[in-house]
C-alpha positions as CSV (number, residue, x, y, z in Angstrom):
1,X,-102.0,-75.6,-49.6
2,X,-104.7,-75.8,-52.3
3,X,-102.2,-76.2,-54.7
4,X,-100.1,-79.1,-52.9
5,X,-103.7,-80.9,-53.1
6,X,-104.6,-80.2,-56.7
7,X,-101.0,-81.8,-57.3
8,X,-100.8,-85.1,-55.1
9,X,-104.6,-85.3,-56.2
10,X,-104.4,-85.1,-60.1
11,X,-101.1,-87.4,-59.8
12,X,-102.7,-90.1,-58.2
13,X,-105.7,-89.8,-60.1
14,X,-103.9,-90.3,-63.2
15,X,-101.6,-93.4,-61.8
16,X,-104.9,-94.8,-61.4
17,X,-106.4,-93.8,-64.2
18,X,-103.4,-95.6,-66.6
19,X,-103.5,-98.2,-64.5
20,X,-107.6,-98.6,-65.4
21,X,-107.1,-98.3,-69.1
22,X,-103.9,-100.3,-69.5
23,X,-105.8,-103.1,-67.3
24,X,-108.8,-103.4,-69.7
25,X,-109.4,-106.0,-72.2
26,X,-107.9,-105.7,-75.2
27,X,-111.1,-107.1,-77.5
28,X,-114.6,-105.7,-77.5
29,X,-117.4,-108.5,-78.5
30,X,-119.7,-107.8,-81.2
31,X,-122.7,-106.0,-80.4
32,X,-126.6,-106.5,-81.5
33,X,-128.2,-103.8,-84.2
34,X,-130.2,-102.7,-81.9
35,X,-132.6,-99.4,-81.0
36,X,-130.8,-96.8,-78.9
37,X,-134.1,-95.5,-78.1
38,X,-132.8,-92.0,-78.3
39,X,-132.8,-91.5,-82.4
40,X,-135.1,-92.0,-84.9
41,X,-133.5,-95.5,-86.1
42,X,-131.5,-98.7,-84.8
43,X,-128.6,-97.6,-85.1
44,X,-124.9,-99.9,-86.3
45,X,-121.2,-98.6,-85.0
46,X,-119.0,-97.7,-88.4
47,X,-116.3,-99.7,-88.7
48,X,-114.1,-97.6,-86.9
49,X,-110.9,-97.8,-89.5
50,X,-111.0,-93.9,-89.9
51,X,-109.6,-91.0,-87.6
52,X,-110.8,-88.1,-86.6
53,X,-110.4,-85.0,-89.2
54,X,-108.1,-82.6,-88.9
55,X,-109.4,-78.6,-89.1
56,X,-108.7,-76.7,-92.3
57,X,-107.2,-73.5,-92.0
58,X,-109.1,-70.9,-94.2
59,X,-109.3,-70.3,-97.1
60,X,-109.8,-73.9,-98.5
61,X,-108.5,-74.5,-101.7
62,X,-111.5,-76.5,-102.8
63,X,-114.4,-74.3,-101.5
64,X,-117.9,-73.0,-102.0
65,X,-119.6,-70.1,-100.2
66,X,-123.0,-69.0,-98.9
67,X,-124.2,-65.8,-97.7
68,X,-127.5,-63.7,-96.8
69,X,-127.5,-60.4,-98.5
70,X,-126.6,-57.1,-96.6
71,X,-124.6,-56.8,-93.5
72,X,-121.3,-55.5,-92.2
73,X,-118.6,-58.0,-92.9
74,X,-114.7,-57.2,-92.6
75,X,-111.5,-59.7,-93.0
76,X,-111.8,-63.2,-94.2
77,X,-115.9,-63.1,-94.8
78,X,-115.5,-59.8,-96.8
79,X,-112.8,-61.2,-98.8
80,X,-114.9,-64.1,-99.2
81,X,-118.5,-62.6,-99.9
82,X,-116.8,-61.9,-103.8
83,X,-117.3,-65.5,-104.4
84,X,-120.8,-66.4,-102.7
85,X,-122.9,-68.6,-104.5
86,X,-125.7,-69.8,-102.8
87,X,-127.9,-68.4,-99.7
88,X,-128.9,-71.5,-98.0
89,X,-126.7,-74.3,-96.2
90,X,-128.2,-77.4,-97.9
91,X,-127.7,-75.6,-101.8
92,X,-123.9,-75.5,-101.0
93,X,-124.4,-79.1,-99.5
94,X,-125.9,-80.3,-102.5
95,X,-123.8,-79.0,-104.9
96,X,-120.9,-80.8,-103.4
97,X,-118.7,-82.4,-106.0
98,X,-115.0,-82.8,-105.1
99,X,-114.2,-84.8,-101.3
100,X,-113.0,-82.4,-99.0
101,X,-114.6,-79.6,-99.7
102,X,-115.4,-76.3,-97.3
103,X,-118.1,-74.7,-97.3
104,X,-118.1,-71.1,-95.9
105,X,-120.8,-69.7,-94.0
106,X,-121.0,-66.0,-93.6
107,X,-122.7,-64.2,-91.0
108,X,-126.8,-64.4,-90.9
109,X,-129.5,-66.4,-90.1
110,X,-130.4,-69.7,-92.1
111,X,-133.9,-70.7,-92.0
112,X,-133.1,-72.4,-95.2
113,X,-136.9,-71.8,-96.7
114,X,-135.8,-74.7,-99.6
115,X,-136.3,-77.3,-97.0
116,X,-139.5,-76.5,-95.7
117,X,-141.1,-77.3,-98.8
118,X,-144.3,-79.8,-98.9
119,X,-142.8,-83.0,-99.4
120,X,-144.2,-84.6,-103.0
121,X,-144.1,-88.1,-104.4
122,X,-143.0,-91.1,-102.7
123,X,-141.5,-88.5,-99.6
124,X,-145.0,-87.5,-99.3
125,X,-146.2,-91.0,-98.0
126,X,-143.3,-90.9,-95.5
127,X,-144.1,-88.0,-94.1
128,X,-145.6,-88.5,-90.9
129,X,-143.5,-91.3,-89.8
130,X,-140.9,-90.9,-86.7
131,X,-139.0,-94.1,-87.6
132,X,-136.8,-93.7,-91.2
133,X,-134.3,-95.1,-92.8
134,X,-130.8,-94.8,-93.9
135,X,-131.9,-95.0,-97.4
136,X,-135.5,-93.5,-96.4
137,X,-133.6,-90.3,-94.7
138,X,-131.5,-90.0,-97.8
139,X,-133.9,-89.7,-100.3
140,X,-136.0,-87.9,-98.1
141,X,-133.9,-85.8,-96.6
142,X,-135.7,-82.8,-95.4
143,X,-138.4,-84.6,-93.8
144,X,-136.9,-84.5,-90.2
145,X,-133.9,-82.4,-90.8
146,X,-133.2,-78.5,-91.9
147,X,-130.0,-79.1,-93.5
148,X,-128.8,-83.1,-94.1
149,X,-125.5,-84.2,-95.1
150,X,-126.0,-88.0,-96.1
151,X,-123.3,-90.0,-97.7
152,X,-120.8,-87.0,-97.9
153,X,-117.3,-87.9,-96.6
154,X,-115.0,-85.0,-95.5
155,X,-117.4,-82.3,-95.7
156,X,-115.9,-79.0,-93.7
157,X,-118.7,-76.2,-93.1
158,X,-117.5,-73.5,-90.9
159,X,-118.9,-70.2,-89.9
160,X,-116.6,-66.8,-90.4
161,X,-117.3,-64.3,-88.0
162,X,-119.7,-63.8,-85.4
163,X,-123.6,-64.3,-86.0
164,X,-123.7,-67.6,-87.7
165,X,-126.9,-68.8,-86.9
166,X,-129.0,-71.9,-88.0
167,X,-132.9,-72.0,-86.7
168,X,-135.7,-73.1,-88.6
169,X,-139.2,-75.8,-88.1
170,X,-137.8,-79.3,-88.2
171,X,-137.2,-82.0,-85.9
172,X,-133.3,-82.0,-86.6
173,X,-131.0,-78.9,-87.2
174,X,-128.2,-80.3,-88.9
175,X,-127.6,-84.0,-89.3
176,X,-124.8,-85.6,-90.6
177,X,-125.5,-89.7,-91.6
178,X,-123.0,-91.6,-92.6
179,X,-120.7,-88.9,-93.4
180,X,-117.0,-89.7,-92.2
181,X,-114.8,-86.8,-91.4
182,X,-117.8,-84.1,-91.4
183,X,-116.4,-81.3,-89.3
184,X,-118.7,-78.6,-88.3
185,X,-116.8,-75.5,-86.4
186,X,-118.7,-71.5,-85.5
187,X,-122.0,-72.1,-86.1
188,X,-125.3,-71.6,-83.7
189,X,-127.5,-74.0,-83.9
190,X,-131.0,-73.4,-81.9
191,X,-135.0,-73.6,-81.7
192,X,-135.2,-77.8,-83.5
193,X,-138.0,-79.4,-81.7
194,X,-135.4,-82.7,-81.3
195,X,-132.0,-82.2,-81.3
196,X,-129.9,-79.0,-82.8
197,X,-127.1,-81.2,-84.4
198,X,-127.4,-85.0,-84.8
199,X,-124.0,-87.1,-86.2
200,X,-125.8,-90.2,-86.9
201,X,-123.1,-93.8,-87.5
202,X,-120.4,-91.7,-88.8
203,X,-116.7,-92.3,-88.5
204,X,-114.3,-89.4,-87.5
205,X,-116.1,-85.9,-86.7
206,X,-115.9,-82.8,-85.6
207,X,-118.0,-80.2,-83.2
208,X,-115.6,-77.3,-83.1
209,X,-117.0,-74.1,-81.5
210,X,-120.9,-74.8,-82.1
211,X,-123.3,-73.5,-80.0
212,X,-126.6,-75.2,-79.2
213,X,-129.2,-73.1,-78.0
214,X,-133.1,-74.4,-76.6
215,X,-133.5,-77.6,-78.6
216,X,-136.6,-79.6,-77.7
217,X,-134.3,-82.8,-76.4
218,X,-130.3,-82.6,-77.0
219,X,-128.6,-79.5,-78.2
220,X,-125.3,-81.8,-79.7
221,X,-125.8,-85.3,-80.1
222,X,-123.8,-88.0,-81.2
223,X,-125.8,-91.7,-82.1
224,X,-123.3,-95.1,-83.1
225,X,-120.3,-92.6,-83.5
226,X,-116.4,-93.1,-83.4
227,X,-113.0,-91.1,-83.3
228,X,-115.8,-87.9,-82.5
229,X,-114.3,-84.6,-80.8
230,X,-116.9,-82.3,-79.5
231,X,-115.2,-78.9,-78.2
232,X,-115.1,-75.8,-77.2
233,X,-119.1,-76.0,-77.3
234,X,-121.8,-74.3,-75.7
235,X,-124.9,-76.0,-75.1
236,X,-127.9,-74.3,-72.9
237,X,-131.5,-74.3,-72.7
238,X,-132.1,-77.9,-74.5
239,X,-135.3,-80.1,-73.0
240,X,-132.9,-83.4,-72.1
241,X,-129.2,-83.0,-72.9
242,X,-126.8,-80.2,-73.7
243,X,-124.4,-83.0,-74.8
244,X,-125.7,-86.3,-75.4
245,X,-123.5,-89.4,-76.9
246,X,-125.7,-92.4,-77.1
247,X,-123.8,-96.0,-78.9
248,X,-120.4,-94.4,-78.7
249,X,-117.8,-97.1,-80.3
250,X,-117.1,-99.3,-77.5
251,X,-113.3,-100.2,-77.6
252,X,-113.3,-101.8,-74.0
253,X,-111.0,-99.3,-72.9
254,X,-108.6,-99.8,-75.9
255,X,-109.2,-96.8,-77.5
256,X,-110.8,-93.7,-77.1
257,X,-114.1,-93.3,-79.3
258,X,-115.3,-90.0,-78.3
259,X,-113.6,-87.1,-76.8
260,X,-115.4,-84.0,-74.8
261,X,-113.7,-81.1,-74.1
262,X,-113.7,-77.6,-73.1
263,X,-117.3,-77.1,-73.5
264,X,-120.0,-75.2,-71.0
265,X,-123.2,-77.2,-70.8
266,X,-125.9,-75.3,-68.5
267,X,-129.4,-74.7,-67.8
268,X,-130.2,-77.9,-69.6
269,X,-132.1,-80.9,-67.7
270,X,-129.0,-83.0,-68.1
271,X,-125.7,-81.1,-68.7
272,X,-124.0,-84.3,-70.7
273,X,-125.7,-88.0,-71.0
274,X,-124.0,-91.0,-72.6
275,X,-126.4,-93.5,-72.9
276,X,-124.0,-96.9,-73.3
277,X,-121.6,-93.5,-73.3
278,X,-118.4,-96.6,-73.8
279,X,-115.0,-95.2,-74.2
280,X,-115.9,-91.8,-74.0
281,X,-113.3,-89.2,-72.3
282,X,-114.8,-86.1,-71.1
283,X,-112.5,-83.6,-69.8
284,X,-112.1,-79.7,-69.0
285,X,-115.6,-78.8,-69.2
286,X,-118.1,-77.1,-67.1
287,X,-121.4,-78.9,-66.3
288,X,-123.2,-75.9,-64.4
289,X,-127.1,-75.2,-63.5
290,X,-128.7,-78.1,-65.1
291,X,-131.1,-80.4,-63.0
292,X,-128.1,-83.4,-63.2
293,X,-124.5,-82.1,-64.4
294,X,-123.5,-85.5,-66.1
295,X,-125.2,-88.8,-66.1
296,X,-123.7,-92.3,-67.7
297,X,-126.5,-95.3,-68.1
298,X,-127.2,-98.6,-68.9
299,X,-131.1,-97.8,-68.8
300,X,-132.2,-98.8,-72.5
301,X,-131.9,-101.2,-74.9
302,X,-128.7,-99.8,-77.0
303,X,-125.9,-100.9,-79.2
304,X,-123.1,-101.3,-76.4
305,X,-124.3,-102.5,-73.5
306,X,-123.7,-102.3,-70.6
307,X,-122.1,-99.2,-70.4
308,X,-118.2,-99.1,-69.5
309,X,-115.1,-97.5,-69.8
310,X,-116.0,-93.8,-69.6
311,X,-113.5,-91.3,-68.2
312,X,-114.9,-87.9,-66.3
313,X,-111.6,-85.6,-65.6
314,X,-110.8,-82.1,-64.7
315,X,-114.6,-81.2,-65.0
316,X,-116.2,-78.4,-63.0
317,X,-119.5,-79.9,-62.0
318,X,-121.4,-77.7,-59.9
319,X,-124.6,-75.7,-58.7
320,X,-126.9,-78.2,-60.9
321,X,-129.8,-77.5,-58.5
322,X,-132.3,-76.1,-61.3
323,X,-136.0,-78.1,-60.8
324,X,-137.4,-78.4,-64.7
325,X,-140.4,-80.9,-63.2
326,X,-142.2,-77.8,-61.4
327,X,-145.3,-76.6,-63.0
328,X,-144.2,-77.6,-66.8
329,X,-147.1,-78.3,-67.8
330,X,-147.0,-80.3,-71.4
331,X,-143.1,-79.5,-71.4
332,X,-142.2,-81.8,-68.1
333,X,-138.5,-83.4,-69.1
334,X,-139.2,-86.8,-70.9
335,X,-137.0,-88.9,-68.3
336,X,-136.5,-88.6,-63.8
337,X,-133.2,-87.8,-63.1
338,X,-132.0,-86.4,-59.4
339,X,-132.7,-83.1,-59.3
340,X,-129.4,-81.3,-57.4
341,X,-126.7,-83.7,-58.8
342,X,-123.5,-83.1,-60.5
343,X,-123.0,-86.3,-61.7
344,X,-124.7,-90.1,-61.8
345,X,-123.7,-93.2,-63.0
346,X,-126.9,-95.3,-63.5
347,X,-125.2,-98.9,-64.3
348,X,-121.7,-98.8,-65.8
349,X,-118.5,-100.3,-65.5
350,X,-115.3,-99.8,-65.5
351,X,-115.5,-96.3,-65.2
352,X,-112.7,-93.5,-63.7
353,X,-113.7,-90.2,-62.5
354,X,-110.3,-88.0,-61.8
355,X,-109.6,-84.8,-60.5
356,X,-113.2,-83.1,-60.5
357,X,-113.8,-79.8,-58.8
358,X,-117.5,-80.9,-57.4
359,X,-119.3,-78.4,-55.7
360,X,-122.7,-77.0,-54.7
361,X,-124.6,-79.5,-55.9
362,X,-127.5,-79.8,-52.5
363,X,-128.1,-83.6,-53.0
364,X,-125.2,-85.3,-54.2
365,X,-121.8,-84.3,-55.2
366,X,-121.2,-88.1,-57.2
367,X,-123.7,-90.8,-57.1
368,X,-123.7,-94.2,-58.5
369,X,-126.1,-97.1,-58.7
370,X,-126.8,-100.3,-60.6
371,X,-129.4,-101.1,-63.4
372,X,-130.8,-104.6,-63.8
373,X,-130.2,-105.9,-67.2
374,X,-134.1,-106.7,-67.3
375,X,-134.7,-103.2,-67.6
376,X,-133.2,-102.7,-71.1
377,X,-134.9,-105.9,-72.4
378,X,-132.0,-108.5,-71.9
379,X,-134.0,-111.5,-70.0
380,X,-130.4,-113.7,-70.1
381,X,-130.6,-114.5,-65.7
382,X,-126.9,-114.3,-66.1
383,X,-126.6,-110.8,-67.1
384,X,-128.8,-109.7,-64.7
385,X,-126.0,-108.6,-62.5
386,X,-124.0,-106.7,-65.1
387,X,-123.7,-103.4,-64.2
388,X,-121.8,-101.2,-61.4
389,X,-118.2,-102.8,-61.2
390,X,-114.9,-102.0,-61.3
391,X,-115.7,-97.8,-61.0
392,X,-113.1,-96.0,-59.6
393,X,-113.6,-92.4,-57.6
394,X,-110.0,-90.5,-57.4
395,X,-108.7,-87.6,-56.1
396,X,-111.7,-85.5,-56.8
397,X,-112.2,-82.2,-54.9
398,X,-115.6,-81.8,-53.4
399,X,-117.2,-78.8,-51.9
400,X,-114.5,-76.5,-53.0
401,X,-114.6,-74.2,-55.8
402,X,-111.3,-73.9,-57.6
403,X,-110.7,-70.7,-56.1
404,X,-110.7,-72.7,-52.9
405,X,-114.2,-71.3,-51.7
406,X,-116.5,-73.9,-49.3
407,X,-119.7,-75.0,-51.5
408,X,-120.5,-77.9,-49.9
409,X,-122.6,-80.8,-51.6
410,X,-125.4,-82.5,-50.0
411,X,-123.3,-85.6,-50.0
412,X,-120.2,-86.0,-52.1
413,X,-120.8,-89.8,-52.6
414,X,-124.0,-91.6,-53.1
415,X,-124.1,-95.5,-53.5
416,X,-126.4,-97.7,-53.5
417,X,-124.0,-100.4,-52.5
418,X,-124.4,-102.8,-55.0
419,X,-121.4,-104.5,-57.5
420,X,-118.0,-105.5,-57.2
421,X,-114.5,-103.4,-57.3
422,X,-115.5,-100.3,-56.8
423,X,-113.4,-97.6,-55.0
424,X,-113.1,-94.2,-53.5
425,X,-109.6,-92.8,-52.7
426,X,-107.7,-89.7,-52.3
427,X,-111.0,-87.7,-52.7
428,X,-110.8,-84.3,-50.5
429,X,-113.8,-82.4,-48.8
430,X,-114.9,-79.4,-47.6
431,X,-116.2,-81.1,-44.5
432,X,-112.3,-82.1,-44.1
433,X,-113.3,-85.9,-45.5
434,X,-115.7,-86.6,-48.2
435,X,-119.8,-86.7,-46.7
436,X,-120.7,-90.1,-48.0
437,X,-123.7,-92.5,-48.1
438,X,-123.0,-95.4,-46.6
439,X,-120.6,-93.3,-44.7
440,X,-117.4,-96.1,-45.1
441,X,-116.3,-96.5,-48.9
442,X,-114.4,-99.1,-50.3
443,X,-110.7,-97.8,-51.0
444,X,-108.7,-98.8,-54.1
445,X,-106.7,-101.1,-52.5
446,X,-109.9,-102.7,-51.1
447,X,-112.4,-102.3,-53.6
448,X,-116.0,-103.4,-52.9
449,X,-116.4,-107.0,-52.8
450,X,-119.4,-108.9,-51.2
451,X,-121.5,-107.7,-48.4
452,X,-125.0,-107.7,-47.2
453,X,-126.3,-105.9,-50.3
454,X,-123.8,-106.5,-53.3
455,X,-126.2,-108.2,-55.2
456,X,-129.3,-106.3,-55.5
457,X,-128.5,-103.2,-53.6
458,X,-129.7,-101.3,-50.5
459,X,-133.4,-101.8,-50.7
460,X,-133.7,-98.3,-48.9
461,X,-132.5,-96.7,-51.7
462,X,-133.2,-99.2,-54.8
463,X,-136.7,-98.8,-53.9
464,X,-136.1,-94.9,-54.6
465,X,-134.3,-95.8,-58.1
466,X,-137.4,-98.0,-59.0
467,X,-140.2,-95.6,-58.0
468,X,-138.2,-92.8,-59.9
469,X,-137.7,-95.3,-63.3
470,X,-141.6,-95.3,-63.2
471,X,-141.9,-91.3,-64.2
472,X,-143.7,-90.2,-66.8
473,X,-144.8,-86.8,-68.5
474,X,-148.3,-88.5,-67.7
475,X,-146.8,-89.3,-64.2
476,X,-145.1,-86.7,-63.1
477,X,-145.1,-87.9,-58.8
478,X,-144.8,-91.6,-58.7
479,X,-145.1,-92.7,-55.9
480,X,-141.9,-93.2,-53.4
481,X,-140.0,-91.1,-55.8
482,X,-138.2,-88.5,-54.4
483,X,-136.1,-87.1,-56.6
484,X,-137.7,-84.7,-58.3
485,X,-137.7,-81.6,-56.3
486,X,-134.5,-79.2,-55.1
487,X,-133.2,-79.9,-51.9
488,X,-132.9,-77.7,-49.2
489,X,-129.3,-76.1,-49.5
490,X,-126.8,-77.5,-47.6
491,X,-125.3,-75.4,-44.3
492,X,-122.2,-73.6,-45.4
């Protein structure tokens, strides 16, 4: 029986989900230089004429090789230690000379002393500033980041065996700007006070097998990116996202811009967050013990908005009960999101979410609601209404583990009843039919369309989403919010 459902849901949900992409525009308008507010610069989109680099089977005929002294190594690294050169990341980096290079990193960890260095001259006077550059970042590139690969184009740095392991006292881990085709693959990346890896208006990249462990904000992240694959990852412990993917190219369904896959996010505050996440397609992962599994949102000023065209499918979203806001002290998560959620769209459009095992999450399984445009700075009265259409809900599976086990959510759907053609349809339940708030939904061949509160939302519950936006590290209860504690656990 659970396998009849699986089928007749994952074939409708893709019918639907063709149907969605094939219906979109075919032309995406130009979009502002403007701040993200998640990196350390506005941010531009490349010009998205590249593709995303293929892997290089080992060993490279145009590479260099770094190593730490002592150690165990057998196969490929021990055939490869005869020809190390350098013992820190950035030396190999640095002396780069041919395009498409690898560099091979064997096993050890990289604190990469070089980098730590007092910075001198003009750096010097740069030094305490948050806000840099392109050009500012490159000639200073050790300021914010441990290792920085700036202007480099199909640049391949891989790890060899187990134990490759990048930590060290900077803002940034690794951060590749500007660098088209940079593919990073079995390296452990952990400790960086911001974000473990940053790929910063670059143009075909790889995450292949990288680990990101405790980062103060996002373990991978991904800022005015296109043709990116992050995969096979493992992201845990970070202080906002585990994945993060603000900017992403936004092709209006055209295209895909960034894919996600295979990866495990947990025990992160937000297990993946695309902030104008447009055109991203995030599939086969597992989004497990964070605070909120997956969030999309329109809540910023960005490059791209408002967000659309996102695809969530074949995701394992469950058991993201974990409450960072409790006694943290001066660590409290920089931003409210729903504590027991798996995953929330916070004003976007166009979006599909197919085929999702759902479960255990005690407040809700999927929720969506809409953002005024006023709160990302756009004061134009007729784009105030621009978020929270055309999202479709399909064949999803909640409150069932895949092994067919009950673990109900609080509520499977949570909407807050504002915008135009949205849809739920074919979605199954552990309660028999999906637990929903408002407890009708709008089907697919009926999508939502007018009603008492399709303009500005159910005040019950917008009133919620306000009081919640006014959280602060400072301001850790506001007032009417209430979604910063665990629920209860839901009755089996």
């Amino acid at each position: 029986m659970r396998r009849l459902l699986v089928a007749v849901v994952s074939a409708v949900s893709m019918a639907v989900l063709t149907s969605s992409v094939l219906a979109s525009p075919a032309t995406a308008a130009d979009q502002p230089v403007v701040s993200p507010a998640v990196t350390d610069r506005p941010v531009a989109l490349p010009a998205g004429t590249y593709h995303v680099p293929v892997y290089r089977p080992a060993p490279a005929t145009s590479r260099l090789v770094v190593c730490k002294p002592g150690g165990n190594l057998t196969g490929l690294a021990q055939q490869l230690a005869k020809e190390c050169a350098y013992h820190d990341i950035q030396a190999a980096v640095d002396a780069v000379r041919q395009r498409g290079t690898t560099i091979y990193v064997l096993p050890g960890t990289y604190r990469e002393q070089p980098s730590l260095a007092t910075p001198s001259g003009p750096c010097r006077a740069l030094a305490d500033r948050t806000t840099l550059s392109y050009e500012q970042q490159h000639a200073c590139p050790h300021l914010r980041n441990l290792i920085s690969v700036s202007g480099l184009d199909d640049l391949q740095i891989e790890g060899v065996g187990a134990g490759v392991v990048v930590e060290g006292d900077k803002p940034i881990g690794i951060r590749a700007d500007r660098a088209d085709g940079f593919y990073l693959r079995g390296v452990t990346v952990k400790g960086f006070a911001e974000d473990g890896v940053a790929v910063v208006e670059t143009d075909g990249y790889v995450l292949d097998q990288v680990a990101a462990l405790n980062d103060g904000e996002h373990g991978l992240a991904a800022y005015g990116t296109d043709h990116g694959v992050i995969a096979d990852c493992e992201a845990s412990g970070n202080g906002d996202a585990g994945i993060a993917t603000a900017s992403a190219s936004d092709q209006r369904g055209t295209r895909l811009s960034v894919e996600i896959r295979g990866c495990r996010s947990h025990g992160n505050l937000i297990g993946y967050s695309g902030t104008a996440g447009d055109s991203v397609y995030v599939h086969d992962n597992e989004f497990s013990a964070n605070a909120t599994g997956a969030v999309l949102d329109s809540s910023v000023q960005a490059v791209g908005m408002p967000q659309n065209h996102a695809m969530f499918v074949a995701n394992r979203v469950f058991s993201n009960n974990a409450d960072p806001y409790r006694d943290c002290g001066t660590k409290c998560p920089a931003r409210a999101v729903p504590v027991g959620t798996g995953m929330l769209l916070a004003g976007g459009d166009e979006n599909t979410y197919a085929s999702n095992f759902v479960y255990d999450n005690w407040r809700y399984g999927i929720a969506q609601h809409w953002i005024p445009a006023s709160r990302r700075g756009e004061t134009d009265p007729a784009k105030q209404r621009d978020t929270s259409h055309g999202n479709r809900y399909v064949g999803n599976l909640m409150g069932v583990t895949p092994s067919g086990g009950r673990a109900p959510n609080g509520a499977d759907f949570w909407w807050d009843e504002q915008g135009d053609g949205n849809c739920w349809q074919n979605n199954a339940s552990s309660w028999g039919r999906p637990r929903s708030d408002p407890a009708a939904l709008p089907d697919c061949d009926h999508p939502s369309s007018g009603g008492p509160y399709a303009q500005l939302g159910n005040p019950a519950k917008t009133s919620v989403v306000t009081a919640c936006a006014a959280y602060t590290p400072g301001r850790r209860d506001p007032k009417g919010c209430t979604w910063l504690t665990t629920p209860p656990r839901p009755a089996a």
